[in-house]
DSSP file (Angstrom, degrees, kcal/mol; ACC not computed):
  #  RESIDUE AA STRUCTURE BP1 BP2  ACC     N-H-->O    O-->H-N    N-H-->O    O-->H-N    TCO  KAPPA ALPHA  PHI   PSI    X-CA   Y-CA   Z-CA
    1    1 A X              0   0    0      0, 0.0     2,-0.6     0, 0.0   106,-0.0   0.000 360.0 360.0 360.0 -46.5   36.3   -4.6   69.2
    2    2 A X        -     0   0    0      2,-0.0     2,-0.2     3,-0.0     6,-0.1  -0.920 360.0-177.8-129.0 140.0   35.2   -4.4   65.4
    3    3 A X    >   -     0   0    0     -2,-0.6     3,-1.3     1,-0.0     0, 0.0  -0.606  43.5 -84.7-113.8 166.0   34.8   -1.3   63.7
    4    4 A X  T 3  S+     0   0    0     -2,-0.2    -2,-0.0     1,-0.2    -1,-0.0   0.389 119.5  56.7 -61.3   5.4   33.8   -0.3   60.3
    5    5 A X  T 3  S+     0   0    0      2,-0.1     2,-0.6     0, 0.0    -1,-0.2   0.422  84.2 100.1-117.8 -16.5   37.1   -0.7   58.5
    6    6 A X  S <  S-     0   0    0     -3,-1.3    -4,-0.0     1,-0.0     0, 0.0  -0.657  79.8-117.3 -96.5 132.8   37.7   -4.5   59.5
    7    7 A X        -     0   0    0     -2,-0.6     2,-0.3    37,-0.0    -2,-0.1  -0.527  40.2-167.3 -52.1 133.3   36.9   -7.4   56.9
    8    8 A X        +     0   0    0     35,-0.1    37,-0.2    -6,-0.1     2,-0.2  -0.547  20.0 148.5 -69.6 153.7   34.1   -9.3   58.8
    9    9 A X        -     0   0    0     -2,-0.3    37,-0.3    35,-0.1     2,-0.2  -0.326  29.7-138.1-169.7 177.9   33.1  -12.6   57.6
   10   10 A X  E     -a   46   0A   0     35,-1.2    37,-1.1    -2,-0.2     5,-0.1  -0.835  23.9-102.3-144.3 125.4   31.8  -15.8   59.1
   11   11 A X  E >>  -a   47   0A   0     -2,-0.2     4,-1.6     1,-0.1     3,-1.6  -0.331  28.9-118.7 -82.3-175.1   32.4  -19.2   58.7
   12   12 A X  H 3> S+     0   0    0     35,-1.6     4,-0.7     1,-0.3    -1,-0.1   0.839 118.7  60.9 -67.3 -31.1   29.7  -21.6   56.6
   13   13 A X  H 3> S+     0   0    0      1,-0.3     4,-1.5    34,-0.2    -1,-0.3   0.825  98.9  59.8 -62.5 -37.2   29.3  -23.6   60.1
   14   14 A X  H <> S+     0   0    0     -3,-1.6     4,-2.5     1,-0.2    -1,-0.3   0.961  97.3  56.4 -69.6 -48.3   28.0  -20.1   61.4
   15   15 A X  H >X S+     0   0    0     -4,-1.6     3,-1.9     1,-0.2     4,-0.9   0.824 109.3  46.0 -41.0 -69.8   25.2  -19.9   58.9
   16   16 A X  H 3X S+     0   0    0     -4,-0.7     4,-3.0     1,-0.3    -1,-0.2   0.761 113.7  45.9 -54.9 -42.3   23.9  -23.4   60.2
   17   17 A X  H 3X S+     0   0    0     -4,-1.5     4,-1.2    -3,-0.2    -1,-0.3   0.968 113.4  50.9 -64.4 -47.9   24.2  -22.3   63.7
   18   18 A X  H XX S+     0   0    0     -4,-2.5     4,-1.1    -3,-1.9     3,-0.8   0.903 119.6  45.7 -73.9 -56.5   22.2  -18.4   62.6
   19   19 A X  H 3X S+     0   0    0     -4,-0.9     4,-2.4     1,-0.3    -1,-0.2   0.812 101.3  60.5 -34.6 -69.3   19.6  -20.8   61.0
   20   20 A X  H 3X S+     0   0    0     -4,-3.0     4,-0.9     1,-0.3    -1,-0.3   0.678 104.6  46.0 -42.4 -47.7   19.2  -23.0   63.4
   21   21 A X  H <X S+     0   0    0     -4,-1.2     4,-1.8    -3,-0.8    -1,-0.3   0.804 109.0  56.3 -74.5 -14.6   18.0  -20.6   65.7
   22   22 A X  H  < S+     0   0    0     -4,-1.1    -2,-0.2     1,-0.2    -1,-0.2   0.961 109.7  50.5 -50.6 -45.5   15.7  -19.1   63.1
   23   23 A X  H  < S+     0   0    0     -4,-2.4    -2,-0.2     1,-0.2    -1,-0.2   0.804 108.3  47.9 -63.5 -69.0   14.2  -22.7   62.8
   24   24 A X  H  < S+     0   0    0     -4,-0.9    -1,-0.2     6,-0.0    -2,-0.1   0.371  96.2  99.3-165.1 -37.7   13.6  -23.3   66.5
   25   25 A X     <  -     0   0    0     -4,-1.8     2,-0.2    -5,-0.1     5,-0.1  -0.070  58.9-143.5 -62.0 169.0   11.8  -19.8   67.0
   26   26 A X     >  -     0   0    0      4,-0.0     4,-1.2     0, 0.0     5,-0.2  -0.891  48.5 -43.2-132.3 153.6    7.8  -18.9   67.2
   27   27 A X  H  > S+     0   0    0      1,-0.2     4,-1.1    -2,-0.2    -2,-0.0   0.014 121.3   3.8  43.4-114.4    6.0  -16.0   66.0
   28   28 A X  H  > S+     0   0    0      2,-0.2     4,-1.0     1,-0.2    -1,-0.2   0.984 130.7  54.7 -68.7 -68.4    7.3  -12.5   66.4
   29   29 A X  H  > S+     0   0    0      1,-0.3     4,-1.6     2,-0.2    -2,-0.2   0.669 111.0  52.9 -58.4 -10.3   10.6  -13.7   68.1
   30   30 A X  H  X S+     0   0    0     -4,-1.2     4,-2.8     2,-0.2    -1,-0.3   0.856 110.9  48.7 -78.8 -55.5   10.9  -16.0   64.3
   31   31 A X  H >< S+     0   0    0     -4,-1.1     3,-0.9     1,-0.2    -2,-0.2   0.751 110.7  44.8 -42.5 -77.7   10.3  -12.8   62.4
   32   32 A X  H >X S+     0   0    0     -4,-1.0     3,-4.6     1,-0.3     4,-2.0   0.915 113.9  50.9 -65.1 -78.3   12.8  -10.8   64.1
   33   33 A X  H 3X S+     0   0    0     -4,-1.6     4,-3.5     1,-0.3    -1,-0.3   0.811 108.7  52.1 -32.0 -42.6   15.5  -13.6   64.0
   34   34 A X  H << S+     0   0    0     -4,-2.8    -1,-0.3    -3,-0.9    -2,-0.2   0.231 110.1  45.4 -89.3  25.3   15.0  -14.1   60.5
   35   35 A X  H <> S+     0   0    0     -3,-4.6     4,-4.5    -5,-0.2    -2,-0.2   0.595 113.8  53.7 -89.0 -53.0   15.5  -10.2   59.7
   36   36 A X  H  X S+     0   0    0     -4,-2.0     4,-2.1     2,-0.2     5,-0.2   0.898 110.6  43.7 -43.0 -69.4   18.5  -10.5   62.0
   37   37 A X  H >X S+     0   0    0     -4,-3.5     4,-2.6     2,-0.2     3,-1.1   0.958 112.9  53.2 -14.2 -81.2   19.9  -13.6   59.7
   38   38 A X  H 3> S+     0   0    0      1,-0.3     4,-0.8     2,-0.2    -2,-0.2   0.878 113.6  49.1 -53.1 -47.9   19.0  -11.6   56.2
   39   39 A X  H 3X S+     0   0    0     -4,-4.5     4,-1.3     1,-0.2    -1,-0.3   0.750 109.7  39.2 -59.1 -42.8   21.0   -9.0   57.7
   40   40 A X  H <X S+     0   0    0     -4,-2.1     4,-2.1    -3,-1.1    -1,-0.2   0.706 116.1  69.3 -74.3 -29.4   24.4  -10.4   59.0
   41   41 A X  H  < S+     0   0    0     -4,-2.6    -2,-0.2     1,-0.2    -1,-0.1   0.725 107.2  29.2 -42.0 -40.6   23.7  -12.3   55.6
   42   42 A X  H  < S+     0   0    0     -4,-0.8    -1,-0.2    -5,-0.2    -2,-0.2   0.826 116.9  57.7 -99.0 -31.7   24.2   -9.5   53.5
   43   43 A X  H  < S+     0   0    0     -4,-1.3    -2,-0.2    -5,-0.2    -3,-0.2   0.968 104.0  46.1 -56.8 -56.8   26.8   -7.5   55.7
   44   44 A X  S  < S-     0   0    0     -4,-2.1     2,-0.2     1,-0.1   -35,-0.1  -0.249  82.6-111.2-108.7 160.8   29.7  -10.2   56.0
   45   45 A X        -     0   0    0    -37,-0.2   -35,-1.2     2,-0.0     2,-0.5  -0.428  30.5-122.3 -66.5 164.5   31.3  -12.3   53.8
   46   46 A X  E     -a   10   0A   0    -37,-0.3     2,-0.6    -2,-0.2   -35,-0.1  -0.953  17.9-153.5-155.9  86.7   30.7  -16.3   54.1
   47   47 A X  E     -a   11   0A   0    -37,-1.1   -35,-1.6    -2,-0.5   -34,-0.2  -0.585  17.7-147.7 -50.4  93.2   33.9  -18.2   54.6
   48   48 A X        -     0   0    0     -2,-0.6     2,-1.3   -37,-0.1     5,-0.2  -0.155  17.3-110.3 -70.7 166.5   33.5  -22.1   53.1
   49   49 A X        +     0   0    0      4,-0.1     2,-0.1     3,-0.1    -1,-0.1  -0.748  54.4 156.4 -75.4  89.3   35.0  -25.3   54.2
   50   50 A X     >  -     0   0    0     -2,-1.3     4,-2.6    31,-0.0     5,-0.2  -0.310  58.9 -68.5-101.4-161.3   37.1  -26.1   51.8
   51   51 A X  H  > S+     0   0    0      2,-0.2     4,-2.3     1,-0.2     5,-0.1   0.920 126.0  46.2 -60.0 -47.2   40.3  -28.3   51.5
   52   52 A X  H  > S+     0   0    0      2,-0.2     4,-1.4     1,-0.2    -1,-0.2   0.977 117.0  41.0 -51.5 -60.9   42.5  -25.9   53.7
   53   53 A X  H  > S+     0   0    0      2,-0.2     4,-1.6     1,-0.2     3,-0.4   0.950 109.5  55.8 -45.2 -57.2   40.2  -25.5   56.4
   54   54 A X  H  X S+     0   0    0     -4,-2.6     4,-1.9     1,-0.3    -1,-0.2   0.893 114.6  43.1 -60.3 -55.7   39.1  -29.1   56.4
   55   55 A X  H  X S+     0   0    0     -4,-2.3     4,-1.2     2,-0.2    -1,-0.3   0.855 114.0  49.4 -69.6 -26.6   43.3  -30.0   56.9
   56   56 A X  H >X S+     0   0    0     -4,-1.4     4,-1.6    -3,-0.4     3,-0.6   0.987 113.9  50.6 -80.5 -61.8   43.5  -27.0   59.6
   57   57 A X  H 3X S+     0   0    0     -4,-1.6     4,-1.4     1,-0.3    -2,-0.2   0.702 110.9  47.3 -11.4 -55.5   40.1  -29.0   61.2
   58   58 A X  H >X S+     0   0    0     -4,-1.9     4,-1.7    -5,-0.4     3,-0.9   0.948 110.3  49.0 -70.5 -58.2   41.9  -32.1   61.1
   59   59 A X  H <X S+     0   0    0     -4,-1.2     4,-1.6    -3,-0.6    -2,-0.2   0.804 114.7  49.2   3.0 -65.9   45.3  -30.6   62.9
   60   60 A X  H 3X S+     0   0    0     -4,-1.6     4,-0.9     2,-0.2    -1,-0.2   0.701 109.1  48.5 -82.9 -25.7   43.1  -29.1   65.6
   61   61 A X  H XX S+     0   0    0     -4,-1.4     4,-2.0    -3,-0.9     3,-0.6   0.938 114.0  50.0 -52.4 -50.2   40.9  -32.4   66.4
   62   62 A X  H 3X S+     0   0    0     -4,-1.7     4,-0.9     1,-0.2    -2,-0.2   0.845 110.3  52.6 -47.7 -50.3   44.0  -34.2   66.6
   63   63 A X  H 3X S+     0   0    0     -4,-1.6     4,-1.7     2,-0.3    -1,-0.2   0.728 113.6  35.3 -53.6 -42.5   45.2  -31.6   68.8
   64   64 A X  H <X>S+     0   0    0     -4,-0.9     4,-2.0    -3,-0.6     5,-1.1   0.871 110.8  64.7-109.9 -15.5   42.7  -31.4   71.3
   65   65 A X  H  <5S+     0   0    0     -4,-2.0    -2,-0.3     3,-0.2    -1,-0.2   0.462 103.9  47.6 -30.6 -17.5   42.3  -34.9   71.1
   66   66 A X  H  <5S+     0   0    0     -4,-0.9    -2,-0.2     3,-0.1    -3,-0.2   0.780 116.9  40.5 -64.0 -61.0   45.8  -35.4   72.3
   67   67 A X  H  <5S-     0   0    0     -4,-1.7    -3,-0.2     2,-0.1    -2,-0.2   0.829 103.1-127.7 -69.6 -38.2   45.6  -33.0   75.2
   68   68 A X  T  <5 +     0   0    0     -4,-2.0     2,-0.3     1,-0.2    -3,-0.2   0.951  69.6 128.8  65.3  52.9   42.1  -34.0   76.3
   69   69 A X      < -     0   0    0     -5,-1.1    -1,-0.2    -6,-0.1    -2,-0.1  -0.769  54.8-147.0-126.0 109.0   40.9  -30.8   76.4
   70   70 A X        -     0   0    0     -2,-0.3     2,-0.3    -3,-0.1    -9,-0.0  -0.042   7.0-152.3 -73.6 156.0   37.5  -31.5   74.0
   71   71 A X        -     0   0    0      1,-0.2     5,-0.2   -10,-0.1    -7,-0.1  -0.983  23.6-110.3-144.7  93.0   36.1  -28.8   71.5
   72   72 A X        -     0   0    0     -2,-0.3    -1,-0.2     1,-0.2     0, 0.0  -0.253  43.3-116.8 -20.7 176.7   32.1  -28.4   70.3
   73   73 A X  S  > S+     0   0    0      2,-0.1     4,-1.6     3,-0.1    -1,-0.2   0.379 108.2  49.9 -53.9 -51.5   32.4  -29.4   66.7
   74   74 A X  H  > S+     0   0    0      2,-0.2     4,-1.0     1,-0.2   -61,-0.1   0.921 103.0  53.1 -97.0 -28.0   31.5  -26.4   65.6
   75   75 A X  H  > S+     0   0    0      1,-0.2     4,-1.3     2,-0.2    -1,-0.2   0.727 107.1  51.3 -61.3 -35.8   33.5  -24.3   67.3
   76   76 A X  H  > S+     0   0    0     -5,-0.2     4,-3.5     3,-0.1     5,-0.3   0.887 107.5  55.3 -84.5 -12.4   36.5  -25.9   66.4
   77   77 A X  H  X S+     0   0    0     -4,-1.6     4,-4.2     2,-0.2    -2,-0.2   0.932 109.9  50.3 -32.2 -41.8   35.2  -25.7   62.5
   78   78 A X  H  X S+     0   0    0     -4,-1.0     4,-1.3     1,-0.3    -1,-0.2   0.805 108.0  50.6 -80.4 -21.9   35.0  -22.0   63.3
   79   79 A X  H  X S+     0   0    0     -4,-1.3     4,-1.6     2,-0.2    -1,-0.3   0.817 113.4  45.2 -89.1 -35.8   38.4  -22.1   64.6
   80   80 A X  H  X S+     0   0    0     -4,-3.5     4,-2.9     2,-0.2    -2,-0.2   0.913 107.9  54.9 -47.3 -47.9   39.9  -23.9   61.4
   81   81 A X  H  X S+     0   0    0     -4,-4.2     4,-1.9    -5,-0.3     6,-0.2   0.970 113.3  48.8 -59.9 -51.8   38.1  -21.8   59.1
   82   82 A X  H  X>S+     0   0    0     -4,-1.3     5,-3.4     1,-0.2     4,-0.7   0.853 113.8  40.3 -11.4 -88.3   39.9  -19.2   61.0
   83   83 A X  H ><5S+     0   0    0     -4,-1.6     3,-2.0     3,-0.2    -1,-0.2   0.862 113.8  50.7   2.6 -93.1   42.9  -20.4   61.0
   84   84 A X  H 3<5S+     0   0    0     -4,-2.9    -2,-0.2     1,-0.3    -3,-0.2   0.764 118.7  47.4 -35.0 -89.5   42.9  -21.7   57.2
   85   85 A X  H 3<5S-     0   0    0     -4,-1.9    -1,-0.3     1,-0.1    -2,-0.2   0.088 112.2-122.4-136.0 -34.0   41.7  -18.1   56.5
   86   86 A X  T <<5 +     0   0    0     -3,-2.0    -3,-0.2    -4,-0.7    -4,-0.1   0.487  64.0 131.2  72.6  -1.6   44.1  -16.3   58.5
   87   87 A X      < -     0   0    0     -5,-3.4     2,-0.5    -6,-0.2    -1,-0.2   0.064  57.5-102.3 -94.8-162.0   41.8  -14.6   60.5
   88   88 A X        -     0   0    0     15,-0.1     2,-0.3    -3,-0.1    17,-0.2  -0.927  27.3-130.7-108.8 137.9   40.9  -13.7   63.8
   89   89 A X  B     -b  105   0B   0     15,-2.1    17,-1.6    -2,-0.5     2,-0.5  -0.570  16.7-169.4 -70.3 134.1   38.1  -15.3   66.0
   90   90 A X        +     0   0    0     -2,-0.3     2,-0.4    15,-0.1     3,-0.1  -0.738  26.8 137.9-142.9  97.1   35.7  -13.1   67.7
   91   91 A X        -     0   0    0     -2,-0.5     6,-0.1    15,-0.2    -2,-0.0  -0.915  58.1-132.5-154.3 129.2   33.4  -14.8   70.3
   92   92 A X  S    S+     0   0    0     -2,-0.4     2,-0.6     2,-0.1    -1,-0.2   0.942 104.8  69.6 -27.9 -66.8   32.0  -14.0   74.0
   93   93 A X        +     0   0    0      1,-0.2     4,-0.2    -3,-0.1    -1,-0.1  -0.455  53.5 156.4 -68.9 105.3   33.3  -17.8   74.6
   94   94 A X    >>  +     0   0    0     -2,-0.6     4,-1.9     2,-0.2     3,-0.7   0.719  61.1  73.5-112.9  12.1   36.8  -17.6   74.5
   95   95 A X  T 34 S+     0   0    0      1,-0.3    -1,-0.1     2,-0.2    -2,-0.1   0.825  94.2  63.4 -32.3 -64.7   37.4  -20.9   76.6
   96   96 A X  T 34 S+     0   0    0      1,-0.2    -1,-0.3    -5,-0.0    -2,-0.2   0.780 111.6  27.2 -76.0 -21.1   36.3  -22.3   73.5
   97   97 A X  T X4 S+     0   0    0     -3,-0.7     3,-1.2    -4,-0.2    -2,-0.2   0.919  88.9 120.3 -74.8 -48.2   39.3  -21.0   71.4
   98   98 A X  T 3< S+     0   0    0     -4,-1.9     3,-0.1     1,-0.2     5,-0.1   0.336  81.1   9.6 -43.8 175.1   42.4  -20.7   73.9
   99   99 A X  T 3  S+     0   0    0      1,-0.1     2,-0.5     3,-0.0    -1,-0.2   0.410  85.5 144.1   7.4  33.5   45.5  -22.5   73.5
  100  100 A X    <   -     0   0    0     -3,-1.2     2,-0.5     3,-0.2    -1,-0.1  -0.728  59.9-109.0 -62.4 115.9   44.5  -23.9   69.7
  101  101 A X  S    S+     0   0    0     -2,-0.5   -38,-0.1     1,-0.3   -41,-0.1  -0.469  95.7   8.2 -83.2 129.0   47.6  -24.0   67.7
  102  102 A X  S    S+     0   0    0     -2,-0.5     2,-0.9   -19,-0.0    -1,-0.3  -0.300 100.1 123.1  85.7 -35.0   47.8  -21.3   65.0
  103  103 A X        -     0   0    0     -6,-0.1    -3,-0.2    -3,-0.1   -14,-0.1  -0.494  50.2-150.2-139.3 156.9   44.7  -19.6   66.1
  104  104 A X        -     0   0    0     -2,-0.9   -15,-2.1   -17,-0.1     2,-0.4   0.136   2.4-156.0 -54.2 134.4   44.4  -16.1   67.1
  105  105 A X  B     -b   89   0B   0    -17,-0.2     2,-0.8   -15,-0.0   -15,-0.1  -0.822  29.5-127.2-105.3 111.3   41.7  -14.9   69.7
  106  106 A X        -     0   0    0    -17,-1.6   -15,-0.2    -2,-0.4   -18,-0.0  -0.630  33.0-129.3 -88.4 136.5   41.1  -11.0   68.8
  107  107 A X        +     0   0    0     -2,-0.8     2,-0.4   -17,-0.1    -1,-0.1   0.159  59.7  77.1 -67.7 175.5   41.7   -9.3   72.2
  108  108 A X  S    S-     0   0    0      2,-0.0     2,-0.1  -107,-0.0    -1,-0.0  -0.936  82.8 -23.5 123.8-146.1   39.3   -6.9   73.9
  109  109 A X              0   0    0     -2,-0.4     0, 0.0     1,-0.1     0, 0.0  -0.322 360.0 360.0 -87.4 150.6   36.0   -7.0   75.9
  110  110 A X              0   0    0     -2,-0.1    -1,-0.1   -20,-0.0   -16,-0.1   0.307 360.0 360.0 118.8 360.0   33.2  -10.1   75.6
């Protein structure tokens, strides 16, 4: 699904989420997460919320506020940033993306 030739990056909401589990771990399994972190840290770029995203955020609340079909919070961030950004989404869950207007679910496996 992503190869070495495609811009990665992640939005800022992802950090919190990559943190979060750092925080929440013990011992070994802390250690290892927080290598894991430092690593995706340095590989990807780190997409912000800024003013676009925050109006593509707003668009897409509305949105599934309208329909009644409800959205984590962060996941529709992730899908604004997206969005905003032009990019593609890449996530196991993709129930959490479908039928968001403007954005694109990159096809494949997961």
């Amino acid at each position: 699904m992503i190869d070495d030739r495609d811009d990665v990056a992640i939005a800022a909401i992802t950090v919190a989420e990559l943190r979060v589990g750092v925080q929440l771990a013990n011992g070994r399994r802390r250690e290892k997460r927080e290598r894991f972190v430092a690593a995706v840290l340095e590989a990807v770029s780190i997409e912000p919320y800024d003013l676009d995203v925050a109006e593509a955020h707003a668009d897409l609340l509305a949105h599934v506020r309208r329909t009644g079909a409800p959205r984590g919070a962060h996941d529709l961030i992730i899908a604004a940033t997206a969005r905003a950004q032009e990019r593609q989404v890449v996530s196991s869950d993709k129930r959490a993306f479908d039928e968001l207007p403007g954005v694109s679910i990159a096809s494949g496996s997961g």
